[in-house]
C-alpha positions as CSV (number, residue, x, y, z in Angstrom):
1,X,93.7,112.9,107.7
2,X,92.2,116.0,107.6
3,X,88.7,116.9,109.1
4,X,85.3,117.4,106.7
5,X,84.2,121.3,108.0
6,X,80.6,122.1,108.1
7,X,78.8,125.0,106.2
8,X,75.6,125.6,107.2
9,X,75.0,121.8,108.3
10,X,76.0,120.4,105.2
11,X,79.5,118.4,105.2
12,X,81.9,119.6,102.5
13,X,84.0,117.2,100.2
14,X,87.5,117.8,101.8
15,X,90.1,115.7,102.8
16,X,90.2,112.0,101.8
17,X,87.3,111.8,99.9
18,X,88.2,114.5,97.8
19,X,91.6,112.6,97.3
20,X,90.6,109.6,96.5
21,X,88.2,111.3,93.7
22,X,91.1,112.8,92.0
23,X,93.2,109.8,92.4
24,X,90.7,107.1,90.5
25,X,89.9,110.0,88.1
26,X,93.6,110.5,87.8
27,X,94.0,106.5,87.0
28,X,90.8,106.4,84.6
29,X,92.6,108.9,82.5
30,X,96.1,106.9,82.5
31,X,94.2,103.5,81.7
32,X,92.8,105.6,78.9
33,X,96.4,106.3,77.4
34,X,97.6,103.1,77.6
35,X,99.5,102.6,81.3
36,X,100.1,99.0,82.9
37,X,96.7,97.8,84.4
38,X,99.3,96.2,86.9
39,X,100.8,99.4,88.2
40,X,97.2,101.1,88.2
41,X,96.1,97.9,90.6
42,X,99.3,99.2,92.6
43,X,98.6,102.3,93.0
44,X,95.9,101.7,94.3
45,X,96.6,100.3,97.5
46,X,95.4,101.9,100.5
47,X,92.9,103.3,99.0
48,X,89.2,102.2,100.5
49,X,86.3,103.9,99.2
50,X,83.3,103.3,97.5
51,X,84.4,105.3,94.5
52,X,87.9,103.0,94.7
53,X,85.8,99.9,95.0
54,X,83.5,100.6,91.7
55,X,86.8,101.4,90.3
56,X,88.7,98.0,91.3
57,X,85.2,95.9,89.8
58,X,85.0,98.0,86.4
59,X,88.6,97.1,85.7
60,X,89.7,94.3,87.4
61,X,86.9,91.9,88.1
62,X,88.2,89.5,85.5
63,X,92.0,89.7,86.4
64,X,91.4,88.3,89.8
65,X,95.4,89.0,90.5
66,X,94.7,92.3,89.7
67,X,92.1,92.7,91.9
68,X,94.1,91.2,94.7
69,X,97.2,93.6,93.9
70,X,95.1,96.7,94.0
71,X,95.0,96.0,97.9
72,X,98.4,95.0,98.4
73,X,101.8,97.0,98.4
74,X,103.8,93.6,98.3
75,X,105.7,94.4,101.5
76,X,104.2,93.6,105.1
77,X,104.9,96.5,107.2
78,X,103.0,99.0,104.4
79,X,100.3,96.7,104.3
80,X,100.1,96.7,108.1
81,X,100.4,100.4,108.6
82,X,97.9,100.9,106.1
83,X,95.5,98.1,107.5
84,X,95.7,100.0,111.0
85,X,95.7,103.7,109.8
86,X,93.6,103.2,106.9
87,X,90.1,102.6,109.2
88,X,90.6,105.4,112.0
89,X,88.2,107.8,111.8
């Protein structure tokens, strides 16, 4: 994970945030053309932000299956990994 550097006492958008930004703009833009609401819930596992969150209830709140796959990677050891590296600071 990379570090946020400070200019002037402000934080900067850098690392993960900045990633995750692209990514659910990224997947906005492929829903628009027509992908798979099922692999765009796949993708976007490991993924926990606010901007992923608002993301997962614009498109998935009905589908509660796809809800639940947009959190899952359908194998235990990534979901482990991820629920142990995914929260360090």
């Amino acid at each position: 994970m990379k570090k946020i550097k400070k200019d002037e006492g402000r934080r900067e958008e850098k690392g993960y945030e900045f990633e995750v930004k692209t990514i659910v703009a990224n997947l906005e833009k492929v829903l628009e053309q027509g992908a798979s609401k099922n692999h765009v819930a796949w993708s976007l596992a490991g993924v926990n932000t606010e901007s992923a969150e608002e993301f997962r209830r614009k498109h998935f709140s009905d589908k509660p299956s796809l809800m639940a796959a947009s959190y899952s990677t359908d194998s235990t050891t990534y979901n482990g990994i991820i629920c142990h590296y995914g929260y360090e600071e």
